[in-house]
Structures are given as C-alpha cells and as structure tokens.
C-alpha positions in Angstrom: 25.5 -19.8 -36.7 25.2 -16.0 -37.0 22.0 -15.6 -38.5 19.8 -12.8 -38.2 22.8 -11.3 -34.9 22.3 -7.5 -36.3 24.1 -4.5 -34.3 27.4 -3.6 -32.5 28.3 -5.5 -29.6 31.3 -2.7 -28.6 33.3 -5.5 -26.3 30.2 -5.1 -23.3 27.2 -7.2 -22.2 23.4 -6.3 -23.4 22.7 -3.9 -19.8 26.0 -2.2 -19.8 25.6 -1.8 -24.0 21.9 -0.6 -24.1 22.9 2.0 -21.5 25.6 3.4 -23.2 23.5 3.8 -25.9 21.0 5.8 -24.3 22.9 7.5 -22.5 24.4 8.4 -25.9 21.1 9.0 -27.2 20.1 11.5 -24.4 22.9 13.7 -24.7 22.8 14.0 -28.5 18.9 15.3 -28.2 20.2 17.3 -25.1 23.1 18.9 -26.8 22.6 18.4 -30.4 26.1 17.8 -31.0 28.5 15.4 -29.4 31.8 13.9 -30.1 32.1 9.7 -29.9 33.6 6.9 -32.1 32.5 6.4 -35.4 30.2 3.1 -34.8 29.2 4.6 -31.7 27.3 7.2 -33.7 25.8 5.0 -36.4 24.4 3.0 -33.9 22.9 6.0 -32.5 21.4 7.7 -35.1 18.7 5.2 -36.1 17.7 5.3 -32.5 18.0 9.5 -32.1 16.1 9.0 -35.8 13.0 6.8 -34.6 12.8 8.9 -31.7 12.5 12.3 -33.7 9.8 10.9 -36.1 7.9 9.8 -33.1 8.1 13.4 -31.3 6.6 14.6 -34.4 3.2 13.5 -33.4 2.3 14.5 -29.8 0.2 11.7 -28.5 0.4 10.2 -25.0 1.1 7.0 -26.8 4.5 8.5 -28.3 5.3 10.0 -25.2 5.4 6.8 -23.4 7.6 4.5 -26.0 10.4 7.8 -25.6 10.5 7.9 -22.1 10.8 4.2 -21.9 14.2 5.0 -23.3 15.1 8.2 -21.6 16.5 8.4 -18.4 15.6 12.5 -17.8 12.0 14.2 -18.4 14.1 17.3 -19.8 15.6 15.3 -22.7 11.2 13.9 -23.3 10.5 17.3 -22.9 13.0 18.8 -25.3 12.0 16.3 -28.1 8.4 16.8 -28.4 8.9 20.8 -27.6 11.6 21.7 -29.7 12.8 19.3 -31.6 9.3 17.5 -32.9 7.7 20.4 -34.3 11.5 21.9 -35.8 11.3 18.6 -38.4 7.5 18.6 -38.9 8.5 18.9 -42.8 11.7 16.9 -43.5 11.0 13.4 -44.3 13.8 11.7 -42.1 18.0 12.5 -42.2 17.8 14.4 -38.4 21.6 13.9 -37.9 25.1 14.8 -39.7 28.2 12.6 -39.3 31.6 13.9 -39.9 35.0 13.3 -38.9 37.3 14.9 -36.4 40.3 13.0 -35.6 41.9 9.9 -34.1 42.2 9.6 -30.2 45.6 9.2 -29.1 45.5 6.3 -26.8 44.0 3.7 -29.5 44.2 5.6 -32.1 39.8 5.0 -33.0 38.4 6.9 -35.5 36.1 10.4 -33.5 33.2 12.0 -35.6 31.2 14.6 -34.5 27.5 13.9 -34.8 24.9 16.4 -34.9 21.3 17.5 -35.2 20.7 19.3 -38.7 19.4 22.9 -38.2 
C-alpha cells in the first residue's frame, strides 16, 4: 500500500533525488531566479520556503539546520544576510512560479521560479 508515500520521486533513488534538490535549492537562494520543470519547482519551494522563515531568526541553532542542507557557506551566508532580514514582515509566499515554455526534446512543461522582491 501507498499510504502516507508523500513527494516526487523524479525516476531517481533517495541520494541522487535529495541532491538534486538541494542543489536546486542552492542556486535558487544564490540566483533568485532559475529556470527547471514544473514539479521540480514545487518541490522546491517548500524547502527554499522553510529555509527563508528560519533565516529570519539569526540564531546559531538556525544556522546549523540550513547548513545541514547547503553545500556552500556563501548560499548560508546569503540567506541569513540578505535574504532573512529582506522578508522580516511578510508572513510566508517567498517564491513566484510562472511559465516559460516546453523543452524541445520531451516536450516537459519549464517555469521560471523566483524570489519575490
């Protein structure tokens, strides 16, 4: 049974999968704006999401849950510097999703997913 199986399994194991996604992840907050496949971005923007409410708070507690899932310090850096005090008053809804266009090879839906100013 398929009980309680939540999230996208893209076609890859749970190491090569949870990689991609950070790595994903990373380059959003490094960038702000990136172009992938439409699942690819819902999938990360909870995770860019629970990362951007805990750079709010600056505590060496927060610091150490985001670099758990960061691979560079510039991206941990950039969060709690630039990002975490830029949303200090919005309540949550960091990220816009829109579409671009369909890739040629497979023909898979591209959005454009980006930090909101």
């Amino acid at each position: 049974m398929k009980h309680l199986h939540k999230g996208k399994i893209f076609k890859r194991k749970v190491g090569p999968r949870n990689l991609m996604l950070r790595n994903l992840a990373e380059s959003l907050i490094l960038y702000e704006k990136i172009k992938t496949t439409e699942a690819k971005a819902k999938v990360i923007r909870s995770k860019v999401e629970t990362m951007i409410t805990r750079a709010k708070k600056d505590s060496l507690h927060n610091r150490r849950i985001i670099m758990k899932s960061m691979f560079t310090p510039n991206s941990v850096k950039k969060l709690f510097e630039v990002l975490g005090p830029r949303y200090l008053d919005r309540q949550g809804g960091y990220t816009r999703i829109y579409k671009a266009n369909q890739r040629r090879g497979d023909g898979a839906e591209l959005v454009y997913i980006e930090l909101i100013k």
